[in-house]
GUPA-521169 format. One line per 4 residues: number of its first residue (from 0); their letters; for each residue x, y, z of N, C-alpha, C. Coordinates in nm, 2 decimals. Each point is the difference from the previous one (the first is absolute). Example, Ala and Ser with C-alpha at 12.3 -4.5 7.8 and 13.67 -1.06 7.14 Angstrom:
2
0 = as = 1.32,-0.57,0.78,-0.09,0.12,0.00,0.09,0.12,0.00 ~ -0.04,0.11,-0.07,0.09,0.11,0.00,-0.08,0.11,0.08
REM end
This chain:
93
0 = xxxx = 0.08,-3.42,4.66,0.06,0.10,0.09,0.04,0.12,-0.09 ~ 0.01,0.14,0.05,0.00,0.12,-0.06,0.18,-0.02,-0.03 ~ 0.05,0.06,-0.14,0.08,-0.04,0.01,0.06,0.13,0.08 ~ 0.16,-0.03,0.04,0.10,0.11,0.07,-0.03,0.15,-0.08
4 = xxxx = 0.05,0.01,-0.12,-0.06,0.13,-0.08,-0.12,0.04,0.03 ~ -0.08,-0.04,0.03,-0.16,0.01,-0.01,0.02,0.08,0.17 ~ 0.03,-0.13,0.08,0.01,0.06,0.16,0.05,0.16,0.03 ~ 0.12,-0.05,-0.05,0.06,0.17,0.00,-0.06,0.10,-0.06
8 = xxxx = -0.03,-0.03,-0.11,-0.08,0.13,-0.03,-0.14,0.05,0.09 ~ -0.08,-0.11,0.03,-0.12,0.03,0.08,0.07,0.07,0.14 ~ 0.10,-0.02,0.08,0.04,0.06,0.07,0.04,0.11,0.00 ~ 0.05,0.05,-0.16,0.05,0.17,0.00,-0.16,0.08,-0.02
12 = xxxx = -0.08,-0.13,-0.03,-0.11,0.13,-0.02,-0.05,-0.01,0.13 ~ -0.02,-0.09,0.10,-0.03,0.02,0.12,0.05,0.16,0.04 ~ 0.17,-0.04,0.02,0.05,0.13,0.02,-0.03,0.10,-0.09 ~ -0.08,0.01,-0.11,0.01,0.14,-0.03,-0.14,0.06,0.03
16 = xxxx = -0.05,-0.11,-0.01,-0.15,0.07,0.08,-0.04,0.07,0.12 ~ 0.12,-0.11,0.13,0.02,0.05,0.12,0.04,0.14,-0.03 ~ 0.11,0.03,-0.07,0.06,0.13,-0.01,-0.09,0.09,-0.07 ~ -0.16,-0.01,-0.04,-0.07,0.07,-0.06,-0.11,0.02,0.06
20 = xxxx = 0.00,-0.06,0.11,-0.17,-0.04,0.13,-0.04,0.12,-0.05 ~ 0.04,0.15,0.02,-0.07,0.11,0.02,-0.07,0.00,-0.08 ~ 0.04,-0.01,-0.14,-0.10,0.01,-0.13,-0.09,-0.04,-0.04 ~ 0.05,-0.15,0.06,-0.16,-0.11,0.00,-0.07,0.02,0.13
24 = xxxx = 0.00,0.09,0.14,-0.07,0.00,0.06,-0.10,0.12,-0.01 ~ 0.10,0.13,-0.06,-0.09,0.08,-0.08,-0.13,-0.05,-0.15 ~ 0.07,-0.08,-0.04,-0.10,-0.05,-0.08,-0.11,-0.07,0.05 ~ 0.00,-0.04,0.12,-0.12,-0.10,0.07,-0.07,0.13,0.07
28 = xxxx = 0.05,0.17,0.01,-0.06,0.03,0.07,-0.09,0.08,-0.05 ~ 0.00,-0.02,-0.21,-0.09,0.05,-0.04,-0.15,-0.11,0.03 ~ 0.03,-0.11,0.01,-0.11,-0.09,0.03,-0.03,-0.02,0.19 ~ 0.02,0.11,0.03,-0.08,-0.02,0.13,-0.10,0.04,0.06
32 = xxxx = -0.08,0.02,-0.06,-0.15,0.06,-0.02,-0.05,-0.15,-0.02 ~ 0.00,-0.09,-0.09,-0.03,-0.11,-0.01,0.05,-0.13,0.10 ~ 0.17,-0.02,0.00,0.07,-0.01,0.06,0.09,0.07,0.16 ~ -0.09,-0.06,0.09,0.02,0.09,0.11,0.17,-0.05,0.03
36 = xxxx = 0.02,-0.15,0.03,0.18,0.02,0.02,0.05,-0.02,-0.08 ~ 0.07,0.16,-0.05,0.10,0.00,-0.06,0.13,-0.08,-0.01 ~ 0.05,-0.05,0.14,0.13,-0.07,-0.01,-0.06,-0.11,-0.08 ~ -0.05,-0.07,0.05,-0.03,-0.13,-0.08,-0.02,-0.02,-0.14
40 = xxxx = -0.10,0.13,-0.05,0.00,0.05,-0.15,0.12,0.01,-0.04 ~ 0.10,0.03,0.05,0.14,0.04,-0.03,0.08,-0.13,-0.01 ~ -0.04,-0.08,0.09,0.10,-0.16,-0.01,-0.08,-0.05,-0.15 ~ -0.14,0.00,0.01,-0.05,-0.06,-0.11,0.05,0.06,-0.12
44 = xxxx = 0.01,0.08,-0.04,0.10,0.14,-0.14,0.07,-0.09,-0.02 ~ 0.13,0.02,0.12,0.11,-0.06,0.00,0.04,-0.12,-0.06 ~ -0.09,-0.11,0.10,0.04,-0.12,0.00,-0.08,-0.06,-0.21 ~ -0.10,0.07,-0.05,-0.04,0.02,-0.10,0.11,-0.01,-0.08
48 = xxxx = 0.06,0.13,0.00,0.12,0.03,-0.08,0.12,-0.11,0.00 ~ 0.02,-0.02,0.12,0.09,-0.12,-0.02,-0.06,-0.14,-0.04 ~ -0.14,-0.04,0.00,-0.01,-0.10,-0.09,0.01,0.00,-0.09 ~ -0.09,0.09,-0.11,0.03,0.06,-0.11,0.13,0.01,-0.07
52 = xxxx = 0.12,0.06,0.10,0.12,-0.04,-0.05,0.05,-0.20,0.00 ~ -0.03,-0.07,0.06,0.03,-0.13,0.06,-0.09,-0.04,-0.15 ~ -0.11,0.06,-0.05,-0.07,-0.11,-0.09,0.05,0.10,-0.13 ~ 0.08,0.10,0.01,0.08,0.08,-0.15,0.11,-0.10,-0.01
56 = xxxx = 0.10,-0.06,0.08,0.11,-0.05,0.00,-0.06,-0.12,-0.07 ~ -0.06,-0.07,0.02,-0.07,-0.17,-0.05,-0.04,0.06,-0.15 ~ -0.08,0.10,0.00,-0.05,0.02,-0.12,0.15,0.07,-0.12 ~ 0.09,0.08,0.03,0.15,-0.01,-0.08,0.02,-0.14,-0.04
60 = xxxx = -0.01,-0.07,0.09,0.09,-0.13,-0.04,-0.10,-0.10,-0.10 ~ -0.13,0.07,0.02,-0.12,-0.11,-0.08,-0.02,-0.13,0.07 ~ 0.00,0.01,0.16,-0.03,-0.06,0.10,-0.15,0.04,0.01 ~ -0.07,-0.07,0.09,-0.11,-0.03,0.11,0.09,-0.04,0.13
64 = xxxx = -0.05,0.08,0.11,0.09,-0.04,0.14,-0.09,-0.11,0.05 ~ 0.05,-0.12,0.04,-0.05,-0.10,0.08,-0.06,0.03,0.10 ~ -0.10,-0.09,0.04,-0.01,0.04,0.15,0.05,-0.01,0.11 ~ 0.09,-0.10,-0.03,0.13,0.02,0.12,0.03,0.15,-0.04
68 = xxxx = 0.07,0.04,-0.10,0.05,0.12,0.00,-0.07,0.13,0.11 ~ -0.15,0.02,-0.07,-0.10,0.07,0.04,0.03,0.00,0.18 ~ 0.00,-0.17,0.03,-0.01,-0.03,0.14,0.14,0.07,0.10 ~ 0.06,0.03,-0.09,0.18,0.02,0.05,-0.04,0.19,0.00
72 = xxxx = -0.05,0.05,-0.11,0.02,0.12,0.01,-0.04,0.01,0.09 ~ -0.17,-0.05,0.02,-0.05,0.07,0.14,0.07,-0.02,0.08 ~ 0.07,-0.09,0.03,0.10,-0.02,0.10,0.11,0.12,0.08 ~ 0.08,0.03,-0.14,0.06,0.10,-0.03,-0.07,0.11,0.10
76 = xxxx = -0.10,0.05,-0.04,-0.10,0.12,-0.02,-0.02,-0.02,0.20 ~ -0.05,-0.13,0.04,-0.02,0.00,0.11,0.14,0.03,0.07 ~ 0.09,-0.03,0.00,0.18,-0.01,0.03,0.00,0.17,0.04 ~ -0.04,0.04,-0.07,0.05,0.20,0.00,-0.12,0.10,0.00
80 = xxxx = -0.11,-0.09,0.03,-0.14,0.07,0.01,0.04,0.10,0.12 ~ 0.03,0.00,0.13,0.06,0.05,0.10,0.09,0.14,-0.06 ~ 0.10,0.00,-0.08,0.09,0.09,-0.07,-0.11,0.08,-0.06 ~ -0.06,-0.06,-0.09,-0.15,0.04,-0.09,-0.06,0.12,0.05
84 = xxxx = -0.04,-0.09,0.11,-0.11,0.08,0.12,0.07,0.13,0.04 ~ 0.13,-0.06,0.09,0.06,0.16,0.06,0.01,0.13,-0.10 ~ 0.02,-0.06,-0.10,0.05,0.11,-0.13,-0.11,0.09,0.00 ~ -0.13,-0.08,-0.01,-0.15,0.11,-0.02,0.01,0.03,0.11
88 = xxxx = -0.03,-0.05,0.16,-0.02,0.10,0.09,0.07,0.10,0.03 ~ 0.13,-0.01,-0.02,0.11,0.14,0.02,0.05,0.05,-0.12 ~ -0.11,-0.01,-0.12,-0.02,0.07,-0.06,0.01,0.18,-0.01 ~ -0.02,0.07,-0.04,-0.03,0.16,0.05,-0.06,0.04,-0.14
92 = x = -0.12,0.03,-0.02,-0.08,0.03,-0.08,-0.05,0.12,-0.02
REM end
């Protein structure tokens, strides 16, 4: 199981991403020539970024995250996908 510190923190980065949609949606909208929907390019950024942070925390500690662990983030990630989502669509770019 992820521990409490770990949780919390993946959730301020949730929030800080939400609070950043615009930037990561502008960033997906240099790839939309290739990438036609941008929102979803935008969740994918995102939801990137916060794994990345989820496997920096394991790696400080000189962990490997379990796959329970892994199994819980995505959990997480699914939990606030919805918050995720809204952030990019009402976006303003």
């Amino acid at each position: 199981m992820i521990p409490s510190t770990t949780k919390k923190f993946i959730d301020s980065l949730i929030d800080y991403y939400i609070s950043e949609a615009a930037s990561y949606k502008q960033l997906a909208m240099a790839y939309s020539d290739e990438i036609k929907d941008v929102d979803a390019n935008a969740f994918g950024i995102i939801v990137g970024c916060i794994y990345s942070g989820f496997l920096q925390a394991y790696q400080n500690q000189k962990q490997k995250p379990a796959l329970e662990d892994t199994q819980e983030f995505t959990q997480m990630i699914k939990v606030r996908s919805v918050q995720i989502k809204r952030s990019i669509l009402d976006a303003k770019v």
